[in-house]
C-alpha positions as CSV (number, residue, x, y, z in Angstrom):
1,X,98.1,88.5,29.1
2,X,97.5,84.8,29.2
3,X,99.4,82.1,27.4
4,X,98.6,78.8,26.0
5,X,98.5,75.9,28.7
6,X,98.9,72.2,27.3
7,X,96.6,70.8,29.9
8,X,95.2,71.6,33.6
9,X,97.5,71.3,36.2
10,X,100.3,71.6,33.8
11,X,102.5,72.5,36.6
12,X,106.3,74.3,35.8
13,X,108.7,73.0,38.0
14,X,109.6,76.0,40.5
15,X,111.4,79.0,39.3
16,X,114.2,80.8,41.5
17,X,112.7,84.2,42.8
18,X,115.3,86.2,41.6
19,X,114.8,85.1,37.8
20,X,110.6,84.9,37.5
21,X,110.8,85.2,34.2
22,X,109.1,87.3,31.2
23,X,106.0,86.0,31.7
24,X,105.4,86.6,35.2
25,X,103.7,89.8,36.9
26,X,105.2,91.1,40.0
27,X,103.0,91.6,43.2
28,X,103.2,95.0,44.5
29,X,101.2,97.5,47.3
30,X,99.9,100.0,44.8
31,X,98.1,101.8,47.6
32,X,101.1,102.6,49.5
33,X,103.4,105.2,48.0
34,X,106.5,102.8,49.3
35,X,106.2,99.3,50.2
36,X,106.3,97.7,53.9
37,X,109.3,97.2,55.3
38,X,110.0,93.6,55.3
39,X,108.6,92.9,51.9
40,X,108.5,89.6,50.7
41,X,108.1,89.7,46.6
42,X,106.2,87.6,44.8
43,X,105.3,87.2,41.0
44,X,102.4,85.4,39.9
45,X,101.3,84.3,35.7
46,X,98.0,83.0,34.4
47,X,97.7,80.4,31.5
48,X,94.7,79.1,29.5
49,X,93.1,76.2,27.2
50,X,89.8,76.3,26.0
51,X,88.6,74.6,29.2
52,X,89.7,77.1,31.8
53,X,92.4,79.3,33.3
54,X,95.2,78.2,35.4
55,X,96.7,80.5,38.2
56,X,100.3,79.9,39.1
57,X,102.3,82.1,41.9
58,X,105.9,82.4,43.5
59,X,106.7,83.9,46.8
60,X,109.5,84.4,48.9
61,X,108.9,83.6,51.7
62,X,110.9,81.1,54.6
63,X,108.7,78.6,56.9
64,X,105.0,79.6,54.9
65,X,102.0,77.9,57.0
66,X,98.5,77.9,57.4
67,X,96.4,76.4,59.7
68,X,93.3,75.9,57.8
69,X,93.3,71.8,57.7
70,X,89.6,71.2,55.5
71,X,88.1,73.0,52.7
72,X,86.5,76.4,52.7
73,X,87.7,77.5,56.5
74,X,88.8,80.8,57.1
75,X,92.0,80.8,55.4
76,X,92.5,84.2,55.3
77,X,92.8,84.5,59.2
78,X,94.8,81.3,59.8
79,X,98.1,82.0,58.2
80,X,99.6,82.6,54.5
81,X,97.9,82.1,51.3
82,X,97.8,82.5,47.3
83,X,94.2,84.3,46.0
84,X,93.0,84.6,42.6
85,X,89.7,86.3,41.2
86,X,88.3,85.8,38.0
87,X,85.1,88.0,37.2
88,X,82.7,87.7,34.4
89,X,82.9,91.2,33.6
90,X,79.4,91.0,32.2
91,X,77.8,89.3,34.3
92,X,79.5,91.1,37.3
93,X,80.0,87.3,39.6
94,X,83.6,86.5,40.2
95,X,85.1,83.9,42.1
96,X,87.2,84.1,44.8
97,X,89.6,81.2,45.7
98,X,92.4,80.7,48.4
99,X,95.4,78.2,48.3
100,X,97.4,77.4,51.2
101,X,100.9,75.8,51.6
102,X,99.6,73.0,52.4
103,X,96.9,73.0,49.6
104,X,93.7,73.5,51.6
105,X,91.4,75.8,49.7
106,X,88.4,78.4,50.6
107,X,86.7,79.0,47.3
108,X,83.9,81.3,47.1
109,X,81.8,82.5,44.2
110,X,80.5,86.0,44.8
111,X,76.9,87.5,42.7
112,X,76.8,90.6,42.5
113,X,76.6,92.5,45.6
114,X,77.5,89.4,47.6
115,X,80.9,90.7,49.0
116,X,78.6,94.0,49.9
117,X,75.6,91.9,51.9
118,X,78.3,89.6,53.3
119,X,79.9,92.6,55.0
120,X,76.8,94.3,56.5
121,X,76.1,91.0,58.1
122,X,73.0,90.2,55.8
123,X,74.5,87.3,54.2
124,X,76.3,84.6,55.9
125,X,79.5,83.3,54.2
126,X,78.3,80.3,53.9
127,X,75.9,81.2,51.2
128,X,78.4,81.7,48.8
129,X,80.9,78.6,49.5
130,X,81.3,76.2,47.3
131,X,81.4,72.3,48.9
132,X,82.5,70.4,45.8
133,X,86.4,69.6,46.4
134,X,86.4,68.7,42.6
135,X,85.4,72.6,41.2
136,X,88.5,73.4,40.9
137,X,92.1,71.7,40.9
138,X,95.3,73.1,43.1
139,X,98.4,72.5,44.2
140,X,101.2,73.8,46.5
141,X,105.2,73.3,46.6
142,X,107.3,74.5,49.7
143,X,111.2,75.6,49.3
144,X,113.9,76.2,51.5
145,X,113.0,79.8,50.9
146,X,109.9,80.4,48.1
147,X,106.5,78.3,48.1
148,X,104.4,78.2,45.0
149,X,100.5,77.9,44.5
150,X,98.8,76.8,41.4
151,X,95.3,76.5,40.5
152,X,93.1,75.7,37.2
153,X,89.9,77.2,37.0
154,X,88.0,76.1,34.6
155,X,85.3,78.4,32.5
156,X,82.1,76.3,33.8
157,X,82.9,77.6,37.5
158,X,81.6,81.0,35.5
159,X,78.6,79.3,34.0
160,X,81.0,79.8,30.4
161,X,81.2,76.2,29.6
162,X,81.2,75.2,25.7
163,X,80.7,79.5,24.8
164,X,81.5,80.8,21.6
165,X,83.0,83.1,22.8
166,X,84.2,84.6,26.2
167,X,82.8,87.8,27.9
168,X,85.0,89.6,29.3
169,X,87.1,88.4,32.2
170,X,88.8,90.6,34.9
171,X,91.6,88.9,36.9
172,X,93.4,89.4,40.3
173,X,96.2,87.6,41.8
174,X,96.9,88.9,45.6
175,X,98.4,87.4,48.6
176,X,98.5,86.9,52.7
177,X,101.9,86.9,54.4
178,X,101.7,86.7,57.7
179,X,106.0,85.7,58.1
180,X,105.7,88.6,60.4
181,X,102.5,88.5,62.4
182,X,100.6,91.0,61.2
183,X,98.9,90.4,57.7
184,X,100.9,91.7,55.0
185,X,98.8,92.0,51.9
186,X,100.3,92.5,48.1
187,X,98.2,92.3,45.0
188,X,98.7,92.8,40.9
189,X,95.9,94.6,40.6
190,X,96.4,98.3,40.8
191,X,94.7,98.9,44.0
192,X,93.9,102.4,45.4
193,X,93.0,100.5,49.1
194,X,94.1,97.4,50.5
195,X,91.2,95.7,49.5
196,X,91.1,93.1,47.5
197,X,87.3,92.9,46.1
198,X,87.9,96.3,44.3
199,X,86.9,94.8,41.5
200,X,86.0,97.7,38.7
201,X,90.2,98.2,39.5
202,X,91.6,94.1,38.3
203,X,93.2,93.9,35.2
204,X,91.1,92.7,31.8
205,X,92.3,89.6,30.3
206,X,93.5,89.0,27.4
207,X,94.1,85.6,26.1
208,X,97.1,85.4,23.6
209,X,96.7,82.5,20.8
């Protein structure tokens, strides 16, 4: 569920992790019948205007870092990050974006079977990047203890500009931590694998008015 948003970038000022709030959706490892030990939570909500979506997440986490210093590196092997997917359910593309704590981004917009090509090595990454630093709009906060994430994605990155009406939209909020070495992945989709691209298993959107 998706509330109204008064503007992009309407950024809350941080929350305290251990009172998210009613609106926010809690990260979990649905494939794992306990989570890690170690667990840092995060909670993550989405908002909307008639121009787009905007993304906003909260994690735990002390000392968050990734070295990724220029758009669309490879975030996801450099250190912690925010990611959020938003598919055009009939259309079957989605896009893929990544927010650091230091607000460097990797966005990606995926046709489908891109994610599938990509993998087999058919496809390099590069195909599917997108170079405009103005697609979308982020921003990142670091605490003595949480960092937060935002990010407002609006409808044309879909190709949805000026509709009617929206298709249907499947969304995913999921997350790095890497506070321990080893990658530790949590997601609000419920996921049967830790893989995040399992897309026919997002959650549907529903914009409230």
């Amino acid at each position: 569920m998706a509330r109204p948003l008064a503007g992009s970038l309407d950024l809350p000022r941080p929350v305290l992790p251990s009172d998210p709030g009613a609106d926010w959706r809690e990260l979990g490892q649905s494939w794992r019948p306990v989570r890690e030990t170690g667990f840092n939570r995060g909670w993550a909500r989405i908002r909307w205007n008639p121009a787009g979506l905007q993304f906003e997440t909260l994690f735990v986490q002390t000392r968050p870092s990734n070295r990724a210093r220029s758009l669309n590196e490879s975030t996801w092997e450099l250190g912690d990050i925010a990611e959020y997917f938003l598919q055009d359910r009939r259309t079957g593309r989605y896009i893929e974006l990544h927010v650091t704590p230091e607000n460097h981004r990797l966005q990606v917009l995926w046709p489908p079977g891109g994610i599938e090509k990509f993998r087999a090595g058919q496809v390099p990454l590069a195909d599917f990047l997108i170079a405009d630093p103005n697609w979308i709009e982020s921003a990142a906060n670091v605490l003595a203890d949480c960092w937060t994430a935002q990010a407002f994605v609006p409808f044309a990155c879909l190709g949805l500009a000026g509709a009617p009406r929206l298709p249907g939209l499947g969304i995913a909020v999921c997350r790095y931590d890497r506070s321990r070495g080893a990658e530790m992945l949590s997601s609000t989709a419920n996921l049967s694998e830790p893989n995040y691209h399992r897309h026919e298993e997002w959650a549907d959107l529903i914009l409230e008015r």
